[in-house]
C-alpha positions, 0 to 999 in steps of 0.5 A: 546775598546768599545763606547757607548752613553746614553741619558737620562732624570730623571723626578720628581718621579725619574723614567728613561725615554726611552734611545737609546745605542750602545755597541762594545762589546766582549763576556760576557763582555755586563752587565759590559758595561750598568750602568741601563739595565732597562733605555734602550729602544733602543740597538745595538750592534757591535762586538761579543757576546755569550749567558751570553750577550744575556740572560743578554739583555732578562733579565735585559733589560726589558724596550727594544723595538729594538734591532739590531744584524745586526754587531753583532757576537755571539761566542760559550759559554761553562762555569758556567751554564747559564740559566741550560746550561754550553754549547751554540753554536756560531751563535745561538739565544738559545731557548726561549732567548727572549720569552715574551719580550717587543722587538717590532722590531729585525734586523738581519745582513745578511749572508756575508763571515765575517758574518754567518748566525744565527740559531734562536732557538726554540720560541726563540722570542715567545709571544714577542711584534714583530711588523715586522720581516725579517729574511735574506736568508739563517738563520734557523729558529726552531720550534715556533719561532715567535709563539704567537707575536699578535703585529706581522704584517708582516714577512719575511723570506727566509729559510723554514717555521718550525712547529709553527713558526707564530701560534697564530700570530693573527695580522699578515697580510702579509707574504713572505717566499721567495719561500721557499720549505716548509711550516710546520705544523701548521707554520701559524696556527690561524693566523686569520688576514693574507690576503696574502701569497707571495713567493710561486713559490717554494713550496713543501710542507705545512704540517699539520694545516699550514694555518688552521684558517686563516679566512682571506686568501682568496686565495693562489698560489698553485704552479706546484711544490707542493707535499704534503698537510697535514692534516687540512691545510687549515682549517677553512680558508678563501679561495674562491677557491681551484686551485690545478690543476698545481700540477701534483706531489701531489697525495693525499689531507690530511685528513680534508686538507679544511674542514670548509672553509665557503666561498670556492666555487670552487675547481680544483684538478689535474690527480695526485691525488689518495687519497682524505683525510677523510673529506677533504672538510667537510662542505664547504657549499657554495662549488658548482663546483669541478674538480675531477681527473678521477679516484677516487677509495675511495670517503673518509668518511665525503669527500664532507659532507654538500657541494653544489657540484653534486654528479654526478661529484664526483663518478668516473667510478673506484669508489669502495667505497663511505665512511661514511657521504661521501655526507651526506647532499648535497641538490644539486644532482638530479641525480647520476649513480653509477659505476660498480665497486662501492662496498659499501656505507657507514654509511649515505653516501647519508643521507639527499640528499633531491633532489636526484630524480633518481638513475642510477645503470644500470652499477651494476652487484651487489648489494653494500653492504650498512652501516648504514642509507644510505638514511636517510632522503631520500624520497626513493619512490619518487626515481628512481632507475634504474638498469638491468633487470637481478638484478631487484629480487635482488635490490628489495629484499636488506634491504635499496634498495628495498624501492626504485622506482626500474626501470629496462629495459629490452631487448626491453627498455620496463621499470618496476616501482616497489616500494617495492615489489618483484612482477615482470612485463615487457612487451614482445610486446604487452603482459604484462607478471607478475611474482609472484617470489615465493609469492601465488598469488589468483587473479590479476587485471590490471588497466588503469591509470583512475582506469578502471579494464580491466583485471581480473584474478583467479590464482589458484596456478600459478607462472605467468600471462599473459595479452593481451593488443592489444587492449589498448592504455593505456602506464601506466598499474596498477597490483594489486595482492591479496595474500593468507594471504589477503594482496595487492601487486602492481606494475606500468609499462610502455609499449613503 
């Protein structure tokens, strides 16, 4: 038994116009039930029905904008191939069933004890005409289901989030995923229209891409539960800040996790996280003000390239490593103190830092290996590095450090400014003491800051000098010491 009614109307071309249906039917048994498939645009259906039913729908029903399966039952399928498959699961919507479809609006029934829930296949419903979609607790949900519907404003659903399954939705607006554990990768991808994401008091995990190129999401709920954040998850999105500071489980950012979010300015990471993605706030230009955990061993290449954020806050005291193009382009530090334990700074880690001012290497007890260009685009003498007086010889003698200001103090906090030379001088007392560190020296002059010798000396062959200055009151002193091959070295020192 079935019922069913039709209402139509011919117009003069002949033409059909839109009909609404509803069929009680039994599996297979739905094309012999509609005279003119291609006249309906409403449908629902009660009873039972399998996969012939629901190809025979996609297929043949083409004028169909809504379609409701909520009394509906789907059955096991197994017979003469349908679309390449001889065998269909029960309670299945099978892959790509309605993909491309003109289905504007899908009800689905909820999950009762006479009324399992549904597996929705993958891309099942893809590149469709879906306007809305709530998909009831406990239905799966695979891979790219609702991918690529651009007429899709709002959805909602309680089950987790698969890979792909809203990507390239670029109308969708809203989006509730009903506190669900996991978002994955690339779930909301390109979704350029989405303002916000509710029911996220659950979640575990976003993967890889999943809200990458929402330009529109301002902002996002990162909750206490939160244990993994995949590689350019957030990229290219629109988030204004970054509030990760509840997520004491997550231990690492991903690789590119926000990179290019032009418009995210505040960033607060929890004590839980170890590992800082490569480039994971890569060109976040407008980003000023970062909470970083308080140790950080690897400032990951490309990390804060082209951010506004001070270096100061982003080197920690167990920093080991700042990678490649780490801080490339950050225009905002004046000052930075480079720990202990740091090791090596990477190709153009520090390149284009135009503001940088001074260096406090005082805790190096080693020179960091360097890569590539560290400094490009660094004034390097008009920088202050200031270092041990014991690792004075060594900084001032290492290819891209010795071009530096090189400041050091010694055991009575007198300073040394030497630029790019490895003529030494400090101050014991009252006298100033200069050490030639192996170059053959004939003469040294020593001038005031007005340019008035007051000191003049013929070494004949010495390894060092000494000079009274008792008598001066002058705290800026120049040493000029001319060379064998006629060349000048020069340095300028500060007595207390």
């Amino acid at each position: 038994m079935f019922k069913y009614f039709i209402s139509a109307t011919v117009a003069a071309a002949a033409s059909v116009s839109a009909s609404a249906i509803a069929i009680d039917a039994t599996p297979g048994g739905l094309s012999g039930l509609i005279d003119t498939p291609d006249a309906v645009n409403e449908l629902t259906v009660t009873g039972s029905i399998d996969a012939r039913d629901l190809f025979f729908i996609a297929d043949e029903m083409t004028a169909l904008t809504s379609l409701d399966l909520s009394a509906a039952k789907i059955a096991a399928y197994e017979g003469p191939a349908v679309h390449l498959n001889v065998r269909y699961d029960e309670n299945q919507i099978p892959a790509g069933t309605f993909a491309g479809s003109r289905l504007e609006n899908v009800k689905f029934g909820a999950v009762s004890a006479s009324r399992p829930a549904l597996i929705i296949g993958q891309a099942a419903f893809a590149g469709s005409g879906l306007k809305s979609i709530d998909i009831p607790a406990g239905y799966t949900v695979d891979a790219g289901a609702f991918a690529g519907c651009r007429q899709l404003t709002s959805a909602t659903m309680s089950s987790p989030v698969p890979d792909g399954c809203f990507s390239g939705c670029s109308a969708l607006e809203t989006a509730n995923i009903g506190n669900t554990s996991t978002v994955g990768m690339a779930a909301f991808k390109d979704c350029a229209a989405l303002s916000s994401v509710s029911g996220v008091s659950a979640l575990k995990s976003i993967g890889n891409d999943a809200f990458a190129g929402c330009s529109s999401l301002t902002s996002m709920t990162f909750p206490a539960s939160l244990t993994a954040l995949g590689n350019s998850a957030f990229a290219l999105s629109g988030l204004t800040a970054a509030d990760l500071s509840a997520c004491r489980q997550l231990g690492a950012i991903g690789d590119w996790a926000f990179t290019g979010c032009a418009a995210l300015k505040e960033v607060r990471l929890p004590q839980s996280i170890s590992t800082l993605g490569e480039g994971s706030f890569f060109d976040c230009a407008a980003l000023s003000s970062v909470s970083m955990p308080a140790s950080c061993p690897v400032l990951s290449a490309y990390s804060f390239k082209g951010t506004s954020a001070d270096a100061s806050a982003l080197i920690k005291e167990d920093t080991a490593e700042i990678g490649d193009y780490a801080l490339s382009g950050n225009t905002a530090t004046t000052s930075v103190a480079l720990p202990e334990s740091l090791e090596y700074i990477g190709d153009h880690a520090m390149a284009g830092m135009s503001s940088l001012a001074e260096i406090n290497g005082e805790a190096l007890t080693a020179v960091p290996a360097l890569g590539n260009d560290v400094w490009a685009g660094i004034d390097q003498p008009k920088v202050k590095l200031q270092v041990l007086d014991a690792m004075y010889n060594d900084f001032a003698t290492a290819d891209q450090w010795k071009n530096f200001t090189i400041t050091y103090t010694t055991s009575d906090e007198s300073i040394v400014l030497v630029p790019n030379h490895r003529l030494r001088g400090r101050f014991e007392g009252q006298v100033l003491k200069v050490d030639f560190d192996g170059l053959d020296v004939r003469s040294l002059s020593v001038y005031d800051v007005a340019g008035s010798c007051i000191a003049f000396i013929e070494t004949d062959g010495d390894t060092s000098a000494s000079i009274d200055t008792s008598d001066r009151q002058d705290r800026i002193y120049l040493v000029s010491a001319i060379l064998a091959d006629g060349n000048t070295v020069s340095l300028k020192l500060a007595r207390n």
